[in-house]
N, C-alpha and C positions, 0 to 999 in steps of 0.2 A: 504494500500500500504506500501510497505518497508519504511517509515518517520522515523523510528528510526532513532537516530542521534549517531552516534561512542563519544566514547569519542574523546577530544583535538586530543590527540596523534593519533587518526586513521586519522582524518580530515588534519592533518598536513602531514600526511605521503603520503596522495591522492594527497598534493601537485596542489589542485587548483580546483580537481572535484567539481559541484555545489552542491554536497549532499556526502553523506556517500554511497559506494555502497557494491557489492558484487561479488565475480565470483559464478556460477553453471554451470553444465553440464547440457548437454538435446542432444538429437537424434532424428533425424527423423525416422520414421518407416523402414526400409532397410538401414538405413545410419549408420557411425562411428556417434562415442564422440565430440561432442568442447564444449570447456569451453568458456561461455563467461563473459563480464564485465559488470557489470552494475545496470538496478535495474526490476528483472523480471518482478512485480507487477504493475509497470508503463511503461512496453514495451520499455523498452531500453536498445538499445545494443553498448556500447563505440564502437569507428571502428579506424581503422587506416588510414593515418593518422590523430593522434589524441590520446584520454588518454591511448589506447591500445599498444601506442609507450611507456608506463613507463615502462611494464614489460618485465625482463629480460629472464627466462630463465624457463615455466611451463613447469610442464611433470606431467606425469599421470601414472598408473596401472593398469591393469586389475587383478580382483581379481576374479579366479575360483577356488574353493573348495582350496587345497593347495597349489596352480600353482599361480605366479604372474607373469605378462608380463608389463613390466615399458618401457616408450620410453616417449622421447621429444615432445612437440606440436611444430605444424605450423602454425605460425602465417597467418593468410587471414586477410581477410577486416575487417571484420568481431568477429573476436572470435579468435581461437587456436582450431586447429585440432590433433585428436589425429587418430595414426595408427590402431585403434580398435572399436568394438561396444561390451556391454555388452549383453548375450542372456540373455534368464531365469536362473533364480538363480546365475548369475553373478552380481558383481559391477566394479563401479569404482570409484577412490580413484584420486584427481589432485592436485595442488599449485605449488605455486609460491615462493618459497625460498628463491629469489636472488632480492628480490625485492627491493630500492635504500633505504639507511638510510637517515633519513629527519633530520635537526638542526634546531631550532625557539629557539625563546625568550621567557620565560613565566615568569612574576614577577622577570624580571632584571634576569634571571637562562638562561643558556641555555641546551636545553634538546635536545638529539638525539633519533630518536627512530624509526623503520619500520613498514612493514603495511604486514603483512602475511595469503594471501588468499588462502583459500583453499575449496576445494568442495568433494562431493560424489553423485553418483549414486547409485540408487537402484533398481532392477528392483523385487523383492518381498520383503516383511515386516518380512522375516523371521530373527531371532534375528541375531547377526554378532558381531563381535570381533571390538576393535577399528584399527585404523591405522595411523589415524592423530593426531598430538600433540593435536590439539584443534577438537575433532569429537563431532558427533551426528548419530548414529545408531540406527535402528528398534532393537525391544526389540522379538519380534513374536505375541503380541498383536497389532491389529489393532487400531492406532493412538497415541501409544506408543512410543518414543524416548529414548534414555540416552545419556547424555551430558556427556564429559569425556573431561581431560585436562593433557597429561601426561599419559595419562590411567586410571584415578582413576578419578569417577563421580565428576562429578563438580556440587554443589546445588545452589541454589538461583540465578540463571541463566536464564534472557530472552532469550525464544524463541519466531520468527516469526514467521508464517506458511501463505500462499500466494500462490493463483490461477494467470494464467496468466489475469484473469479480475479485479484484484487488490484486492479480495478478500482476507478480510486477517483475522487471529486470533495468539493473543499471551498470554503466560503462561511462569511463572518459573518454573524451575526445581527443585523437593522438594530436601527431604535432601538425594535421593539416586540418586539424579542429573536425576530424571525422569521427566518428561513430557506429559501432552497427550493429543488430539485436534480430535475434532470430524471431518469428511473428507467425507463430506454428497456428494462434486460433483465425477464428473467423470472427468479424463486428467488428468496434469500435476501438482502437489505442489510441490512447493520450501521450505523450511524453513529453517535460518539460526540463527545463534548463534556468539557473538563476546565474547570475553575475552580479556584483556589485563595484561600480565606479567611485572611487574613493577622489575624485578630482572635484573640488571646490567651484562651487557655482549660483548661479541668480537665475531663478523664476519669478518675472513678475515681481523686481523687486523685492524679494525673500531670498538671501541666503541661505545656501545649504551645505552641508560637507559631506554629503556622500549620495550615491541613487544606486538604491536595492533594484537591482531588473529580474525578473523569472519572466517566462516565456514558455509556452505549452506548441505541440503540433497535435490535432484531432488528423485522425485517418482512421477512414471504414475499411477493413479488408473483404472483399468481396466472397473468399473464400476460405475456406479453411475447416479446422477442428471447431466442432458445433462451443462455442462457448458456454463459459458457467453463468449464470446469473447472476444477477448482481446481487450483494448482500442488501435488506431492510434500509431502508432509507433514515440517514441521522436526520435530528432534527437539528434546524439551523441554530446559532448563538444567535445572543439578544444582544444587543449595542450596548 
């Protein structure tokens, strides 16, 4: 299950959640995009109200060949809805930018710093360009990623990978910020990747001294071993 634990600085910027979490996209079959909050592997989905009340302001992209379609989510109960579904051979690209700067105390200092999530879809493994500060992209080899930060691979980088039945496996990414995990079921994997930027900086007038990044990729496998189900749904935290 997603147990990884964020550094300080993410744990502080969640501001109270019981664990370190995540956003990812996922679709139903005939349905749009929503990004939700939480922790796939363990069937939980933050809701409102409640910790899904911290985020300020996600939006998302549809990314078709050289066409991009960018709009706002709606927040539901639930998640954050977006105006689109990806078909074949489309993605989508979502985060959260705007999300609040946190101050704590650590050894008598005090440190500010954010917590910057963000997600991707995929609906095939064919390789793909980055687009997020902190991404993880199909390479076009089956169970293949590349970790990027900036746009330029990022090495020695945990990754998670995670069935909805909590199924999980993780690996770092060598030195060409690659990764790869065998993908024996069938449905839905999640895998996410966090980085933390410890370079000093200004949002909006607000100083900061660090930016927590985690970053998810959803991929449906069309085939495989019949998956397990997923475990009873947690019930979300209260704000």
């Amino acid at each position: 299950m997603f147990k990884k634990t964020l550094c300080m600085l993410a744990l502080a910027a969640l501001a109270g959640a019981a664990q370190a979490h995540q956003v990812w996209l996922e679709q139903a079959e005939g349905g749009k995009a929503v990004l939700r909050f939480g922790e796939f592997g363990d069937n939980l989905r933050e809701a409102s109200p409640g910790l899904l009340d911290n985020f300020v302001k996600p939006a998302g992209t549809l990314l078709s060949g050289k066409q991009e379609q960018a709009a706002q989510a709606t927040k539901t109960a639930d998640g954050f809805a977006l105006p689109f579904a990806a078909t074949d051979g489309e993605s989508i690209v979502a985060e959260e930018a705007s999300y609040p700067i946190h101050s704590f105390e650590r050894d008598g200092k005090k440190i500010s710093s954010w917590y910057r999530p963000a997600a991707r879809l995929v609906t095939t493994l064919n390789a793909q360009s980055p687009k997020l500060l902190l991404d993880i992209t199909p390479t076009g080899n089956e169970g293949e990623f590349l970790v990027t930060f900036n746009g330029k691979p990022l090495p020695k980088t945990e990754v998670e990978l995670v069935t909805q039945s909590g199924w999980a496996k993780s690996d770092y990414s060598d030195d060409k910020g690659l990764v790869s995990f065998d993908m024996p079921w069938k449905g839905q994997y999640v895998a996410e990747v966090s980085h933390t930027d410890r370079t000093p900086g200004e949002r909006q007038g607000e100083k900061y001294d660090a930016v927590s990044y985690v970053t998810s990729l959803t991929y449906v496998k069309p085939a495989g071993v019949e998956p397990i189900p997923a475990g009873p749904a947690m019930a979300p935290h209260k704000k």
